[in-house]
TORFIRO-364107 format. One line per field, with one value per residue (C-alpha): residue number from 0; z, y, x. Coordinates in Angstrom, 2 decimals. Layout:
<tortors>
nr = NUM|...
up = Z|...
north = Y|...
east = X|...
</tortors>
This chain:
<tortors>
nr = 0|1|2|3|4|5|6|7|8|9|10|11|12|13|14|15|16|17|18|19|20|21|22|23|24|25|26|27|28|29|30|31|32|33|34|35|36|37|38|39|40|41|42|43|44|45|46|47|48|49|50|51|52|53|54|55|56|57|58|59|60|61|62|63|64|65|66|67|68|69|70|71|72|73|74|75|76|77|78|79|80|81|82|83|84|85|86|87|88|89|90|91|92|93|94|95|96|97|98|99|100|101|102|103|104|105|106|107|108|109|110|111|112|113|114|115|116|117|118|119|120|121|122|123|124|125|126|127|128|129|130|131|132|133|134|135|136|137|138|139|140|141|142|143|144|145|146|147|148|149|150|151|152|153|154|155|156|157|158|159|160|161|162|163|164|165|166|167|168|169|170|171|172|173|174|175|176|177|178|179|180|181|182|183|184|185|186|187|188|189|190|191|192|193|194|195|196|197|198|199|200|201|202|203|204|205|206|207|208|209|210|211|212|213|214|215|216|217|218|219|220|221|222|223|224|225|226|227|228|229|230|231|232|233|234|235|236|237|238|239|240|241|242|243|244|245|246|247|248|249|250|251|252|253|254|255|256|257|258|259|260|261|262|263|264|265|266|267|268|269|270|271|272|273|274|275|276|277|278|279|280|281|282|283|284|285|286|287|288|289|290|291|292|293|294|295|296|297|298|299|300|301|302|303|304|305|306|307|308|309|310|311|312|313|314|315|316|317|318|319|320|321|322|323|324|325|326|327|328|329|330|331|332|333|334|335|336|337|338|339|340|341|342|343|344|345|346|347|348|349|350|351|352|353|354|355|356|357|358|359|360|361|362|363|364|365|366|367|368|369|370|371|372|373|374|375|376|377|378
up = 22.44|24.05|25.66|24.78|24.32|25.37|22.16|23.52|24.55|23.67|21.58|22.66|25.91|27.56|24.93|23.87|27.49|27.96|24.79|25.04|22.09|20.00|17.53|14.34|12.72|13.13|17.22|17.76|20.42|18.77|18.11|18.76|20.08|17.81|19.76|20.73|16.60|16.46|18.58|17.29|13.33|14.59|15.48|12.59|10.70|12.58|12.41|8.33|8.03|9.66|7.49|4.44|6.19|7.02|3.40|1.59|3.47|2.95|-0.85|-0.66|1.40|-1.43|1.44|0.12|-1.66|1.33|2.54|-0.83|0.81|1.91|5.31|7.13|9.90|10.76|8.73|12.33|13.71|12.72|12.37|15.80|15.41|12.99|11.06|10.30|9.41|6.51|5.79|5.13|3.42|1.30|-0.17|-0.74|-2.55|-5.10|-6.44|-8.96|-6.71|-4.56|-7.79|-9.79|-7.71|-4.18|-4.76|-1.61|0.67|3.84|6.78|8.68|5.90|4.66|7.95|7.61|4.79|6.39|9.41|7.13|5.21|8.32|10.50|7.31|6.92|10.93|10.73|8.32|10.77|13.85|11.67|10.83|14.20|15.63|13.04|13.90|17.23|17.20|14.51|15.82|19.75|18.19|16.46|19.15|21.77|19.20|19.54|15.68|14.08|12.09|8.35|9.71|9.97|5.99|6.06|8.72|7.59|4.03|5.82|6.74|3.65|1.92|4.23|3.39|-0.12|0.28|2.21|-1.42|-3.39|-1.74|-2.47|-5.87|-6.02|-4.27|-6.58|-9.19|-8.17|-7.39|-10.66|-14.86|-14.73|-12.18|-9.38|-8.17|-8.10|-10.85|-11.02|-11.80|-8.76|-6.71|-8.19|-7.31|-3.64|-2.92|-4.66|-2.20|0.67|-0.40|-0.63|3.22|4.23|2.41|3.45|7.36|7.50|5.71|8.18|11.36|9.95|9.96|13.08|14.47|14.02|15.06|12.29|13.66|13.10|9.73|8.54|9.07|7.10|4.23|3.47|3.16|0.67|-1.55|-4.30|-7.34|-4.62|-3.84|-7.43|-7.77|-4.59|-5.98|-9.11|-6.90|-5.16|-8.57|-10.09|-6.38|-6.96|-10.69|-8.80|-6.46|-8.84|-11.19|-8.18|-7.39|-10.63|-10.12|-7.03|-8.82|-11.45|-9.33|-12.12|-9.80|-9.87|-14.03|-14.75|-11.98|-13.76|-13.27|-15.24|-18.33|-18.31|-20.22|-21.94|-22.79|-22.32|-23.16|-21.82|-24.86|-26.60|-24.19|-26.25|-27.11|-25.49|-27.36|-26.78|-26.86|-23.73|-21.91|-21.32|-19.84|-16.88|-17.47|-19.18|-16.47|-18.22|-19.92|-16.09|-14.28|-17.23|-16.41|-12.87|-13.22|-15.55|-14.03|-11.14|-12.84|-13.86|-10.32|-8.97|-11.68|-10.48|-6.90|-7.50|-9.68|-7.25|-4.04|-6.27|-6.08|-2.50|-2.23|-2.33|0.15|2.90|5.11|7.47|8.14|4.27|3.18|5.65|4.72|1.02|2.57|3.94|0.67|-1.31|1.22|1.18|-2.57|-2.42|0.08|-1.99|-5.33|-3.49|-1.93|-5.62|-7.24|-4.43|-4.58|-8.35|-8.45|-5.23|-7.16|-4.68|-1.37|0.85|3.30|0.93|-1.15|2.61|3.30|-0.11|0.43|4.16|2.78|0.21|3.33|4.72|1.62|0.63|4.17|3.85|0.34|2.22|4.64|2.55|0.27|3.54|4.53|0.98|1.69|5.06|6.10|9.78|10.96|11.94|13.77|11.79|12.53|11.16
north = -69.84|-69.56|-72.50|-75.03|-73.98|-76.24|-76.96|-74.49|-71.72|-68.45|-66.69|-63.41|-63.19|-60.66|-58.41|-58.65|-58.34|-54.97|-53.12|-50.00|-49.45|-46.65|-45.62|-44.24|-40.65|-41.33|-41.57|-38.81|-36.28|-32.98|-30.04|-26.77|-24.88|-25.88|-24.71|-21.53|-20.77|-21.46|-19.06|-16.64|-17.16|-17.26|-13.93|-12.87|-14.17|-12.04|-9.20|-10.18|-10.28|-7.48|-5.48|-6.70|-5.16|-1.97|-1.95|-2.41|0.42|2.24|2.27|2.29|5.53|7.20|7.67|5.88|8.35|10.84|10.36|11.16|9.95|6.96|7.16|3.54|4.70|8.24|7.85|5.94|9.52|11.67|15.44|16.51|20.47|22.33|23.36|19.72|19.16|22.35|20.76|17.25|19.51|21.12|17.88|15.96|19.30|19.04|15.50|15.25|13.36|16.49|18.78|16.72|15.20|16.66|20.12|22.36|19.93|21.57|20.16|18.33|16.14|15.77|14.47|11.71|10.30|10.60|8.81|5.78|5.78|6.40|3.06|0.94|1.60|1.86|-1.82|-3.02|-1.67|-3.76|-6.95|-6.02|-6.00|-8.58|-10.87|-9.83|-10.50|-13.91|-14.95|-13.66|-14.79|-18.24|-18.42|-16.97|-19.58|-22.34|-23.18|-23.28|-26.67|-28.34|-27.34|-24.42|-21.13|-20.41|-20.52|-18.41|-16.43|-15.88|-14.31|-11.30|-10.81|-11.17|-8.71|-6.31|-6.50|-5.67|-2.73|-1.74|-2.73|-1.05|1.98|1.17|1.41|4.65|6.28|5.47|8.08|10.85|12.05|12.49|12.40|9.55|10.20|6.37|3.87|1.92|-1.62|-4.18|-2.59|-2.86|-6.28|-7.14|-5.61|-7.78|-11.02|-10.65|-10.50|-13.18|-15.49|-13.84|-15.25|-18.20|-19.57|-18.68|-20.41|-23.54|-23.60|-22.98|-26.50|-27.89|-27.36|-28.27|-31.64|-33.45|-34.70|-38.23|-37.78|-35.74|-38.52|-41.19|-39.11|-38.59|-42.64|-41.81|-38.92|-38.60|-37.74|-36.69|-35.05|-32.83|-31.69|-30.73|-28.62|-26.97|-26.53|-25.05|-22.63|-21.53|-20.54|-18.77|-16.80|-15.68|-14.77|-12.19|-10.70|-9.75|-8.93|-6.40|-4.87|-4.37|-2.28|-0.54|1.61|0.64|-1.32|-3.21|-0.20|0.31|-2.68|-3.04|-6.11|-9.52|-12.22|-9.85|-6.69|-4.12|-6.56|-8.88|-11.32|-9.09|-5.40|-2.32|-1.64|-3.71|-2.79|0.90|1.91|1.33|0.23|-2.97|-4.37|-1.50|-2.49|-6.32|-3.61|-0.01|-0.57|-1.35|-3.25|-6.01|-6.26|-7.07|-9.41|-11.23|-11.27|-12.58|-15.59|-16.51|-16.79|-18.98|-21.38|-21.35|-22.12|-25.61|-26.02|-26.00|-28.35|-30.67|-31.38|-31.29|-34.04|-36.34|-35.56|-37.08|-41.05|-39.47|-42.22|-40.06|-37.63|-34.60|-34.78|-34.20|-32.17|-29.32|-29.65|-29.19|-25.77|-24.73|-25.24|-23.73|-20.65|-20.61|-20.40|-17.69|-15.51|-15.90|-14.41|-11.85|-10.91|-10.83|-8.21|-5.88|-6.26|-5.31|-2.94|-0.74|-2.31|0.42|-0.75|-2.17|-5.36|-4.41|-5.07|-8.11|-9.40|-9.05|-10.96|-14.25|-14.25|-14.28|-16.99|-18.98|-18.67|-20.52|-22.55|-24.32|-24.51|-26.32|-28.57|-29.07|-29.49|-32.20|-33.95|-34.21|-35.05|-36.48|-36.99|-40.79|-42.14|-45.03|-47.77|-47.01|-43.31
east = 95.85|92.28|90.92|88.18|84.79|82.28|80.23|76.89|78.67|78.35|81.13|82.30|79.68|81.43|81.70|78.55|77.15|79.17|78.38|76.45|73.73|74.03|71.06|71.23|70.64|67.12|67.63|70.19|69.59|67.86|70.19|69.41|66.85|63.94|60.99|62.65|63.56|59.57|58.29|60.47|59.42|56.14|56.07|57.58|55.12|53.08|55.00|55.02|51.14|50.57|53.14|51.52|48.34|49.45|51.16|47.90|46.18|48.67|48.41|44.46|45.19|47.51|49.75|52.72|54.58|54.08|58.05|60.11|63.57|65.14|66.99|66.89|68.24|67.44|64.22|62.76|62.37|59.57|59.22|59.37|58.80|56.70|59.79|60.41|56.48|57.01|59.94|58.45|55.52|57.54|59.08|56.06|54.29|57.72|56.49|53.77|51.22|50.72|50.85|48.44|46.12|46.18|47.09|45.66|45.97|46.43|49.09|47.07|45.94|49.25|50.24|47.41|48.74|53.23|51.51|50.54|53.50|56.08|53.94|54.79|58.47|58.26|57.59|59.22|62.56|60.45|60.85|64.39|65.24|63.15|65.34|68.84|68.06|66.85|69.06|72.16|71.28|70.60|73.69|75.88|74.37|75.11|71.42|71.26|70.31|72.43|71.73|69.58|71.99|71.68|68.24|67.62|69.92|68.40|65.22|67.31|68.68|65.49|63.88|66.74|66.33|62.26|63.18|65.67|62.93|60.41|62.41|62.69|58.82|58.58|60.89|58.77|56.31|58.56|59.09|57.74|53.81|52.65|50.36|51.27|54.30|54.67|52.16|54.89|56.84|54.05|53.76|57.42|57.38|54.29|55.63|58.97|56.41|54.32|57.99|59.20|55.99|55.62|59.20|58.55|55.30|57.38|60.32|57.88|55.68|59.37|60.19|56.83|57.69|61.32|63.63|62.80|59.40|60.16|62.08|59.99|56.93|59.51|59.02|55.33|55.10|52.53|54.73|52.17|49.88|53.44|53.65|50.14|49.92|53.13|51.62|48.46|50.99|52.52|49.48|48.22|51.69|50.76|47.37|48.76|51.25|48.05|45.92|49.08|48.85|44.84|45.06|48.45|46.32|42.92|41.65|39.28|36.67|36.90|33.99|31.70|29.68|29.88|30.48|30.61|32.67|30.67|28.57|31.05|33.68|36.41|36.62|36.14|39.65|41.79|44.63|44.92|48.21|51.37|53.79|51.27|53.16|51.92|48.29|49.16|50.17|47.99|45.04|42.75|40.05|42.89|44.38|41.54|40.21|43.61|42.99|39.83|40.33|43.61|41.16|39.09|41.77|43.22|39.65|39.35|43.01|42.11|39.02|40.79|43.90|41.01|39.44|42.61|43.05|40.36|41.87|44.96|44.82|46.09|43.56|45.14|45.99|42.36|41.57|44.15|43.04|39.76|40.31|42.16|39.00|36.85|39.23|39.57|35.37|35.02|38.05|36.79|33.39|34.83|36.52|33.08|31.65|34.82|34.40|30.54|31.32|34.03|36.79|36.23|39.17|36.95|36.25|39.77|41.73|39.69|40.33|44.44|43.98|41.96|44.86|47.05|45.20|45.15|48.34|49.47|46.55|47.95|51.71|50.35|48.91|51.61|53.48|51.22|51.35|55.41|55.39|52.24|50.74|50.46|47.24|46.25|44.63|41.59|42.42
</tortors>
Protein backbone atom coordinates (compact mmCIF):
# COMPACT_ATOMS: atom_id res chain seq x y z
CA UNK A 1 0.00 0.00 0.00
CA UNK A 2 1.25 3.64 -0.80
CA UNK A 3 1.75 5.89 1.99
CA UNK A 4 -0.12 8.94 3.36
CA UNK A 5 -0.59 11.87 1.34
CA UNK A 6 -0.53 14.98 3.04
CA UNK A 7 -4.00 16.53 2.30
CA UNK A 8 -2.31 19.41 -0.52
CA UNK A 9 -0.32 17.25 -2.34
CA UNK A 10 -0.21 16.66 -5.68
CA UNK A 11 -1.37 13.22 -7.11
CA UNK A 12 0.75 11.54 -9.55
CA UNK A 13 3.64 14.57 -9.60
CA UNK A 14 6.14 12.61 -11.04
CA UNK A 15 4.35 11.37 -13.74
CA UNK A 16 2.95 14.26 -14.65
CA UNK A 17 6.33 16.16 -14.35
CA UNK A 18 7.99 13.54 -16.81
CA UNK A 19 5.46 13.32 -19.57
CA UNK A 20 6.44 14.49 -22.92
CA UNK A 21 3.53 16.46 -24.94
CA UNK A 22 2.42 15.16 -28.00
CA UNK A 23 0.09 17.33 -30.40
CA UNK A 24 -2.50 16.30 -32.49
CA UNK A 25 -3.02 15.76 -36.40
CA UNK A 26 -3.20 19.36 -36.61
CA UNK A 27 0.66 19.63 -35.17
CA UNK A 28 2.26 16.66 -36.89
CA UNK A 29 5.49 17.12 -38.69
CA UNK A 30 4.74 17.73 -42.65
CA UNK A 31 5.23 14.70 -44.92
CA UNK A 32 6.75 14.82 -47.99
CA UNK A 33 8.31 17.08 -50.07
CA UNK A 34 5.55 19.69 -50.53
CA UNK A 35 7.46 22.59 -51.90
CA UNK A 36 9.50 20.44 -54.14
CA UNK A 37 5.91 18.67 -55.69
CA UNK A 38 5.16 22.63 -56.16
CA UNK A 39 7.76 23.67 -58.17
CA UNK A 40 7.48 20.81 -60.16
CA UNK A 41 3.47 21.23 -61.01
CA UNK A 42 4.30 24.62 -61.47
CA UNK A 43 6.13 24.08 -64.34
CA UNK A 44 3.86 21.89 -65.67
CA UNK A 45 1.44 24.21 -65.64
CA UNK A 46 3.64 26.00 -67.66
CA UNK A 47 4.53 23.49 -69.82
CA UNK A 48 0.37 22.97 -69.99
CA UNK A 49 -0.34 26.66 -71.02
CA UNK A 50 1.99 26.85 -73.33
CA UNK A 51 0.79 23.56 -75.06
CA UNK A 52 -2.63 24.85 -75.18
CA UNK A 53 -0.83 27.85 -77.00
CA UNK A 54 1.03 26.20 -79.43
CA UNK A 55 -2.23 23.92 -79.95
CA UNK A 56 -4.42 26.83 -80.88
CA UNK A 57 -1.95 28.16 -83.46
CA UNK A 58 -1.64 25.27 -84.61
CA UNK A 59 -5.27 24.84 -85.72
CA UNK A 60 -5.48 28.65 -86.76
CA UNK A 61 -2.48 27.58 -89.01
CA UNK A 62 -4.42 24.48 -90.68
CA UNK A 63 -1.34 22.73 -89.76
CA UNK A 64 -2.82 20.06 -87.64
CA UNK A 65 -3.58 17.40 -89.90
CA UNK A 66 -0.05 17.84 -91.55
CA UNK A 67 1.36 14.36 -89.71
CA UNK A 68 -1.38 11.62 -90.80
CA UNK A 69 0.17 8.86 -88.31
CA UNK A 70 0.47 8.24 -84.82
CA UNK A 71 3.94 7.02 -83.61
CA UNK A 72 4.57 8.26 -79.80
CA UNK A 73 7.69 7.19 -79.78
CA UNK A 74 9.48 7.30 -83.05
CA UNK A 75 7.11 10.12 -84.09
CA UNK A 76 9.80 12.58 -81.77
CA UNK A 77 12.14 12.38 -84.82
CA UNK A 78 11.56 14.39 -87.83
CA UNK A 79 12.33 13.80 -91.50
CA UNK A 80 15.92 14.02 -91.55
CA UNK A 81 16.68 13.59 -95.48
CA UNK A 82 14.73 14.75 -98.40
CA UNK A 83 13.53 11.21 -99.03
CA UNK A 84 11.78 11.32 -95.69
CA UNK A 85 10.36 15.06 -96.48
CA UNK A 86 8.63 13.31 -100.05
CA UNK A 87 7.77 10.74 -97.98
CA UNK A 88 5.93 12.86 -95.30
CA UNK A 89 4.69 14.85 -98.64
CA UNK A 90 3.37 12.17 -100.14
CA UNK A 91 1.16 11.18 -97.12
CA UNK A 92 -0.26 14.41 -96.31
CA UNK A 93 -1.16 15.02 -100.36
CA UNK A 94 -3.31 11.35 -99.86
CA UNK A 95 -5.77 13.10 -97.27
CA UNK A 96 -8.51 15.32 -98.43
CA UNK A 97 -7.20 18.59 -96.78
CA UNK A 98 -4.28 18.73 -99.25
CA UNK A 99 -6.64 17.52 -102.18
CA UNK A 100 -9.40 19.94 -101.46
CA UNK A 101 -8.13 22.88 -100.12
CA UNK A 102 -4.33 23.10 -100.52
CA UNK A 103 -3.75 21.34 -103.64
CA UNK A 104 -0.24 22.75 -105.27
CA UNK A 105 1.23 23.40 -102.33
CA UNK A 106 4.78 23.15 -102.88
CA UNK A 107 7.42 21.44 -100.09
CA UNK A 108 8.46 24.13 -98.43
CA UNK A 109 5.05 25.23 -97.45
CA UNK A 110 4.10 21.92 -96.54
CA UNK A 111 6.94 21.85 -94.20
CA UNK A 112 5.49 25.13 -92.49
CA UNK A 113 2.53 23.69 -91.57
CA UNK A 114 4.60 19.60 -90.22
CA UNK A 115 6.74 22.18 -88.23
CA UNK A 116 3.57 23.40 -86.29
CA UNK A 117 2.05 20.23 -85.99
CA UNK A 118 5.45 18.17 -85.06
CA UNK A 119 6.30 21.36 -81.96
CA UNK A 120 2.73 20.48 -80.61
CA UNK A 121 2.93 16.73 -80.33
CA UNK A 122 6.79 17.57 -79.57
CA UNK A 123 5.42 19.02 -76.40
CA UNK A 124 2.95 17.32 -75.49
CA UNK A 125 6.02 14.24 -75.18
CA UNK A 126 8.09 17.28 -73.01
CA UNK A 127 5.11 17.24 -70.52
CA UNK A 128 4.95 13.49 -70.65
CA UNK A 129 8.24 13.26 -69.55
CA UNK A 130 8.61 16.11 -67.34
CA UNK A 131 5.69 14.07 -65.32
CA UNK A 132 7.17 10.64 -65.11
CA UNK A 133 10.05 12.12 -63.82
CA UNK A 134 8.87 14.05 -60.99
CA UNK A 135 6.24 11.71 -60.14
CA UNK A 136 8.18 8.67 -60.16
CA UNK A 137 11.48 10.47 -58.31
CA UNK A 138 8.90 11.64 -55.71
CA UNK A 139 7.52 8.41 -55.17
CA UNK A 140 10.73 6.45 -55.21
CA UNK A 141 12.28 8.96 -52.51
CA UNK A 142 9.08 8.43 -50.43
CA UNK A 143 8.77 12.21 -50.55
CA UNK A 144 5.07 11.71 -51.53
CA UNK A 145 2.43 13.11 -49.07
CA UNK A 146 0.26 11.11 -47.48
CA UNK A 147 -3.06 10.91 -49.58
CA UNK A 148 -1.11 12.53 -52.51
CA UNK A 149 0.37 9.51 -54.84
CA UNK A 150 -3.22 8.95 -56.64
CA UNK A 151 -3.54 12.28 -57.44
CA UNK A 152 -0.44 12.86 -58.86
CA UNK A 153 -0.68 10.01 -60.37
CA UNK A 154 -4.05 10.71 -62.23
CA UNK A 155 -2.20 13.71 -64.07
CA UNK A 156 -0.22 11.18 -66.05
CA UNK A 157 -2.86 9.22 -66.95
CA UNK A 158 -4.93 12.05 -67.94
CA UNK A 159 -2.17 13.44 -70.04
CA UNK A 160 -1.95 10.00 -71.71
CA UNK A 161 -5.38 9.82 -72.58
CA UNK A 162 -5.16 13.59 -74.33
CA UNK A 163 -2.36 12.38 -76.30
CA UNK A 164 -5.25 9.13 -77.50
CA UNK A 165 -7.70 11.64 -77.85
CA UNK A 166 -5.88 13.95 -79.64
CA UNK A 167 -5.46 11.22 -82.11
CA UNK A 168 -8.90 10.54 -82.18
CA UNK A 169 -9.36 14.17 -83.49
CA UNK A 170 -6.75 13.96 -86.09
CA UNK A 171 -8.22 10.97 -87.58
CA UNK A 172 -11.15 12.72 -88.09
CA UNK A 173 -9.65 14.67 -90.90
CA UNK A 174 -7.86 12.01 -92.66
CA UNK A 175 -10.54 10.66 -94.49
CA UNK A 176 -14.53 11.11 -96.37
CA UNK A 177 -14.84 14.92 -97.31
CA UNK A 178 -13.39 17.13 -94.31
CA UNK A 179 -10.78 19.67 -94.79
CA UNK A 180 -10.68 19.88 -90.67
CA UNK A 181 -11.06 17.57 -87.53
CA UNK A 182 -14.21 17.17 -86.35
CA UNK A 183 -15.70 20.36 -83.79
CA UNK A 184 -16.92 18.19 -80.90
CA UNK A 185 -13.36 16.49 -81.03
CA UNK A 186 -11.79 19.58 -81.00
CA UNK A 187 -14.25 20.39 -78.30
CA UNK A 188 -13.30 17.23 -76.29
CA UNK A 189 -9.36 17.56 -76.74
CA UNK A 190 -9.65 21.15 -75.38
CA UNK A 191 -12.13 20.30 -72.47
CA UNK A 192 -9.35 17.45 -71.27
CA UNK A 193 -6.84 20.37 -71.34
CA UNK A 194 -8.88 22.80 -69.70
CA UNK A 195 -9.42 19.77 -66.63
CA UNK A 196 -5.15 18.91 -66.81
CA UNK A 197 -4.94 22.49 -66.11
CA UNK A 198 -7.59 23.19 -63.96
CA UNK A 199 -6.65 20.26 -61.45
CA UNK A 200 -2.74 21.37 -61.41
CA UNK A 201 -3.46 24.90 -60.66
CA UNK A 202 -5.88 23.31 -57.67
CA UNK A 203 -3.26 20.94 -56.17
CA UNK A 204 -0.31 23.69 -56.56
CA UNK A 205 -2.93 26.36 -54.27
CA UNK A 206 -2.96 23.15 -51.98
CA UNK A 207 0.24 22.79 -51.42
CA UNK A 208 0.95 26.46 -51.12
CA UNK A 209 -0.40 26.33 -47.88
CA UNK A 210 0.40 23.44 -44.96
CA UNK A 211 -2.36 21.03 -43.91
CA UNK A 212 -2.21 22.88 -40.50
CA UNK A 213 -2.95 25.93 -41.98
CA UNK A 214 -5.46 24.14 -44.56
CA UNK A 215 -7.22 22.74 -41.79
CA UNK A 216 -7.73 25.43 -39.73
CA UNK A 217 -9.29 27.55 -43.01
CA UNK A 218 -11.59 24.45 -43.55
CA UNK A 219 -13.58 25.72 -40.13
CA UNK A 220 -14.00 29.00 -41.98
CA UNK A 221 -15.52 28.12 -45.38
CA UNK A 222 -17.79 30.13 -46.94
CA UNK A 223 -19.91 27.33 -47.88
CA UNK A 224 -22.75 29.01 -50.34
CA UNK A 225 -19.90 31.31 -51.76
CA UNK A 226 -18.14 27.53 -52.65
CA UNK A 227 -21.18 26.44 -54.60
CA UNK A 228 -21.56 29.52 -56.53
CA UNK A 229 -17.94 29.81 -57.70
CA UNK A 230 -18.43 26.11 -58.73
CA UNK A 231 -21.42 26.91 -60.37
CA UNK A 232 -19.20 29.98 -62.01
CA UNK A 233 -16.57 27.31 -63.11
CA UNK A 234 -19.32 25.00 -64.61
CA UNK A 235 -20.77 27.42 -66.75
CA UNK A 236 -16.85 28.86 -67.75
CA UNK A 237 -16.46 24.99 -68.79
CA UNK A 238 -19.75 24.98 -71.07
CA UNK A 239 -18.03 28.34 -72.33
CA UNK A 240 -14.90 26.83 -73.72
CA UNK A 241 -16.45 23.69 -75.06
CA UNK A 242 -18.72 26.12 -77.42
CA UNK A 243 -15.84 28.50 -77.96
CA UNK A 244 -14.00 25.04 -79.24
CA UNK A 245 -16.64 24.34 -81.58
CA UNK A 246 -16.41 28.16 -82.99
CA UNK A 247 -12.83 28.00 -84.05
CA UNK A 248 -13.67 24.05 -85.21
CA UNK A 249 -15.73 25.14 -88.47
CA UNK A 250 -14.36 28.99 -87.93
CA UNK A 251 -17.72 30.16 -87.20
CA UNK A 252 -16.33 33.27 -85.47
CA UNK A 253 -15.76 35.06 -88.98
CA UNK A 254 -19.53 34.00 -90.49
CA UNK A 255 -21.40 37.34 -88.70
CA UNK A 256 -19.12 40.10 -88.25
CA UNK A 257 -21.94 42.43 -86.42
CA UNK A 258 -22.48 43.11 -83.08
CA UNK A 259 -25.10 42.80 -80.94
CA UNK A 260 -27.30 41.59 -83.92
CA UNK A 261 -26.13 38.89 -86.29
CA UNK A 262 -27.37 39.90 -89.71
CA UNK A 263 -29.94 42.16 -88.47
CA UNK A 264 -31.20 40.17 -85.87
CA UNK A 265 -31.22 38.29 -82.78
CA UNK A 266 -31.06 35.02 -84.33
CA UNK A 267 -28.67 34.20 -87.34
CA UNK A 268 -30.67 33.43 -91.13
CA UNK A 269 -31.76 29.60 -91.26
CA UNK A 270 -29.87 28.46 -88.13
CA UNK A 271 -31.26 25.16 -88.77
CA UNK A 272 -30.94 23.89 -92.34
CA UNK A 273 -28.77 20.79 -91.96
CA UNK A 274 -30.38 17.57 -91.06
CA UNK A 275 -29.92 15.60 -89.23
CA UNK A 276 -31.22 18.74 -86.98
CA UNK A 277 -28.47 17.79 -84.34
CA UNK A 278 -26.01 18.65 -86.85
CA UNK A 279 -26.12 22.46 -86.75
CA UNK A 280 -25.78 22.76 -82.58
CA UNK A 281 -22.06 21.69 -84.04
CA UNK A 282 -21.75 22.85 -88.12
CA UNK A 283 -23.85 25.51 -88.85
CA UNK A 284 -21.75 28.35 -88.02
CA UNK A 285 -24.25 31.06 -87.46
CA UNK A 286 -26.41 28.68 -84.58
CA UNK A 287 -22.69 27.97 -82.94
CA UNK A 288 -21.51 31.20 -82.48
CA UNK A 289 -25.15 32.49 -81.44
CA UNK A 290 -24.56 29.80 -78.63
CA UNK A 291 -21.29 31.01 -77.82
CA UNK A 292 -22.33 34.28 -77.55
CA UNK A 293 -25.40 34.08 -75.25
CA UNK A 294 -23.90 31.42 -73.11
CA UNK A 295 -21.49 34.34 -72.75
CA UNK A 296 -23.97 36.52 -71.72
CA UNK A 297 -25.39 34.33 -69.04
CA UNK A 298 -21.87 33.55 -67.75
CA UNK A 299 -21.19 37.38 -67.65
CA UNK A 300 -24.84 37.99 -65.21
CA UNK A 301 -23.45 34.79 -63.53
CA UNK A 302 -20.14 36.28 -62.84
CA UNK A 303 -21.73 39.67 -61.65
CA UNK A 304 -24.32 38.12 -59.61
CA UNK A 305 -21.91 35.74 -57.47
CA UNK A 306 -19.13 39.04 -57.48
CA UNK A 307 -22.23 40.78 -55.95
CA UNK A 308 -22.42 38.31 -52.92
CA UNK A 309 -18.75 38.34 -52.57
CA UNK A 310 -19.22 41.31 -51.82
CA UNK A 311 -20.36 40.75 -47.76
CA UNK A 312 -17.22 37.87 -47.73
CA UNK A 313 -15.45 39.12 -44.50
CA UNK A 314 -12.57 37.79 -45.57
CA UNK A 315 -9.86 40.07 -47.88
CA UNK A 316 -8.15 37.99 -50.08
CA UNK A 317 -11.79 36.53 -50.71
CA UNK A 318 -13.02 39.68 -52.52
CA UNK A 319 -10.15 40.41 -53.95
CA UNK A 320 -9.91 37.13 -56.15
CA UNK A 321 -13.63 37.62 -57.12
CA UNK A 322 -12.36 40.92 -58.02
CA UNK A 323 -9.98 39.85 -60.67
CA UNK A 324 -12.58 37.27 -62.00
CA UNK A 325 -14.94 40.07 -62.90
CA UNK A 326 -12.29 42.22 -64.22
CA UNK A 327 -11.16 39.23 -66.44
CA UNK A 328 -14.68 38.24 -67.37
CA UNK A 329 -14.90 42.24 -68.66
CA UNK A 330 -11.75 42.40 -70.61
CA UNK A 331 -12.75 38.63 -72.35
CA UNK A 332 -16.16 39.34 -73.21
CA UNK A 333 -14.32 42.58 -75.02
CA UNK A 334 -11.92 40.88 -76.59
CA UNK A 335 -14.97 38.41 -77.99
CA UNK A 336 -16.83 41.40 -79.42
CA UNK A 337 -13.53 42.66 -81.48
CA UNK A 338 -12.64 39.06 -82.82
CA UNK A 339 -16.37 38.89 -83.58
CA UNK A 340 -16.58 42.35 -85.53
CA UNK A 341 -12.74 41.63 -86.66
CA UNK A 342 -13.62 38.20 -88.48
CA UNK A 343 -11.46 36.35 -85.63
CA UNK A 344 -7.56 36.84 -87.43
CA UNK A 345 -5.50 34.68 -84.97
CA UNK A 346 -3.84 37.56 -83.60
CA UNK A 347 -7.11 38.55 -81.46
CA UNK A 348 -8.44 34.60 -81.94
CA UNK A 349 -4.87 33.52 -79.81
CA UNK A 350 -5.34 36.29 -77.36
CA UNK A 351 -8.90 35.38 -76.90
CA UNK A 352 -7.86 31.46 -75.97
CA UNK A 353 -4.94 32.99 -73.34
CA UNK A 354 -7.45 35.44 -71.20
CA UNK A 355 -9.59 32.20 -71.10
CA UNK A 356 -6.42 30.67 -69.66
CA UNK A 357 -6.10 33.30 -67.27
CA UNK A 358 -9.64 33.26 -66.26
CA UNK A 359 -10.16 29.96 -65.96
CA UNK A 360 -7.24 29.93 -63.01
CA UNK A 361 -8.46 33.13 -62.00
CA UNK A 362 -12.17 31.57 -60.90
CA UNK A 363 -10.06 28.35 -59.22
CA UNK A 364 -8.45 30.49 -57.28
CA UNK A 365 -11.26 32.02 -56.13
CA UNK A 366 -13.29 29.14 -55.54
CA UNK A 367 -10.13 28.03 -53.78
CA UNK A 368 -10.24 30.98 -51.62
CA UNK A 369 -14.11 30.63 -50.90
CA UNK A 370 -13.10 26.93 -49.38
CA UNK A 371 -10.16 27.73 -47.72
CA UNK A 372 -9.93 31.26 -46.97
CA UNK A 373 -6.74 33.46 -45.92
CA UNK A 374 -6.80 34.80 -42.18
CA UNK A 375 -6.60 38.37 -41.54
CA UNK A 376 -5.84 40.30 -38.63
CA UNK A 377 -8.70 42.13 -37.06
CA UNK A 378 -8.09 45.00 -38.39
CA UNK A 379 -8.18 43.11 -41.96
Amino acid sequence: MSGKRAIFEEVGTDRVRNATPSGGMIDARPRGARRGIRIWLMILFALVVVMIAVGGLTRLTDSGLSITEWRPVTGAIPPMDAAGWAAEFEKYRAIPQYQLENKGMTLAEFKTIYWWEWGHRQLGRVIGVVWALGFFGFLVARQIPTGWTLRLLGLGVLGGLQGAIGWWMVTSGLGGDRVAVASYRLATHLGLAFVILGLIAWYAFLLGRSERDLMQARRSREQRLSLLTGLVIGAAFVQILLGALVAGIDAGRAFPQWPLMAGGILPPDPFVLTPIWRNFFEDAGLVQFMHRTWGYVLFILVIAVWWRARRSPHHATRLALNAVLAATVIQMLIGIAAVLYQAPWEIAIVHQAVAVVLWVLMLRARHMARYPVAQSVRG
